[in-house]
Phi, psi and omega in degrees: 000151201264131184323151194268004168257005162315304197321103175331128190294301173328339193273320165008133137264111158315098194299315192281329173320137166298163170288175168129190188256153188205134209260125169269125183274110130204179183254172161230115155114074162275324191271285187337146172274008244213132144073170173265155167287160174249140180256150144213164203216144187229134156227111167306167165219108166333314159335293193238075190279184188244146184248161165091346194274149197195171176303143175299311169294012163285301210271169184263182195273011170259352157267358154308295157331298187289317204279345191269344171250004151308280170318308157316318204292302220276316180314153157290356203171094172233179170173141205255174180198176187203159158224160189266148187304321183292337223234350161243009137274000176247347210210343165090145201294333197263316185302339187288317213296287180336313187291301188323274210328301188299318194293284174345251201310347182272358165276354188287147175253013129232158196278147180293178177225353186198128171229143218239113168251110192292169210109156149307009235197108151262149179285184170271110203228160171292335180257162170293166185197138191237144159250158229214094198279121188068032170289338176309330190260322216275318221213121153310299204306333191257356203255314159319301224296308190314332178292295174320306172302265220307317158320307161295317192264289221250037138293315164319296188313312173321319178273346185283304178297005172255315160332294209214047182328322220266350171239063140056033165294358159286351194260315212248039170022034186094359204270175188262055209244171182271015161296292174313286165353303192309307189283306168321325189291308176291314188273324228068202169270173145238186202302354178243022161267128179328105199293341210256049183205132212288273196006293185278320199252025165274298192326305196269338166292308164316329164096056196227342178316133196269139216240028167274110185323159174267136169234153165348138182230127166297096168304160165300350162248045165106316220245183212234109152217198217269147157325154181192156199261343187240083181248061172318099167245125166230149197215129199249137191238167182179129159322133162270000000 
């Protein structure tokens, strides 16, 4: 028998954990100057497993793909949620981090009995919660949810880039590179970059802010809707 410090820690059984379903956390796009962050909440079914799920920034994006829509068939439950660039400009990227995270699970259409987030940091949830550092690599369950965010946001990113091609968000997904600079520096900010993150507010001091009307914003699921100051989208999955 393998010693118990071999063991993964995550893998652990813990005797005082209740038996019950237990949902894996995690986000995408905390670093981008860009978009809203994305939340996802997972409950897997033992049953019916997935081969291959891992951090989502391991994999490729057409393997990404496949397993995001692996995880919508097999999960027992999943749902994404977002906070919005007014809402990471008012309240700051870990508190937003948080409301996505929080938004997640509360979205789920059954309830955890544990919920495993990756990271140091938990949002404030109803449930018990452990976070779990490189968890994304470590808990299936949070290694989907990782799929799902990153997977959703940079779809996001895709419709955003038909928006607003001249600063190349399909490529660098909102991330700070120096093609994106390049484009803040000529262009300005436009309406989804985040204000409070130095970059974008270099932009706007120079007096560079782009003077462009807000179009229909491309949701985390796909779909189109009108600007709104608070831009919560969340969208819930099930086996049919």
């Amino acid at each position: 028998m393998r010693s118990r410090k071999s063991l993964p820690p995550e893998q652990a059984a813990l005797p005082w954990h209740p038996p019950g379903l237990v949902a894996g956390v995690d986000e995408a796009g905390r670093g981008p100057l860009a978009g809203p962050v994305v939340a996802a909440a997972v409950i897997l079914d033992d049953q019916n497993p997935i081969a291959g799920l891992a951090d989502s920034k391991t994999l490729t994006a057409a393997r990404r793909e496949a397993l995001y829509d692996e995880i919508r068939a097999k999960a027992l439950c999943c749902a994404v949620a977002e906070a919005s660039v007014q809402e990471i400009d008012t309240i700051n990227i870990l508190q937003a981090t948080m409301l996505a995270m929080q938004r997640a699970v509360q979205g789920l259409r059954l309830k955890p009995v544990r919920v495993l987030v990756d990271g140091n940091r938990l949002p404030v949830l109803e449930v018990p919660a452990d976070a779990i550092v490189k968890g994304d690599a470590l808990v299936q369950a949070i290694s989907a949810a990782s799929i799902l965010a990153k997977v959703t946001r940079d779809r996001w990113c895709a419709q955003l880039h038909l928006e607003y091609p001249q600063y190349g968000f399909a490529g660098h997904k909102g991330y700070g590179t120096a093609e994106h600079m390049a484009a803040l520096q000529q262009h300005g900010a436009c309406p989804h970059h985040r204000r409070s993150f130095s970059p974008v507010a270099a932009a706007l001091v120079r007096g560079n802010a782009a003077v462009l009307p807000m179009p229909a914003v491309p949701t985390v699921n796909g779909s189109h809707a009108l600007p709104a100051p608070q831009g919560l989208v969340r969208a819930e999955w099930q086996p049919a």
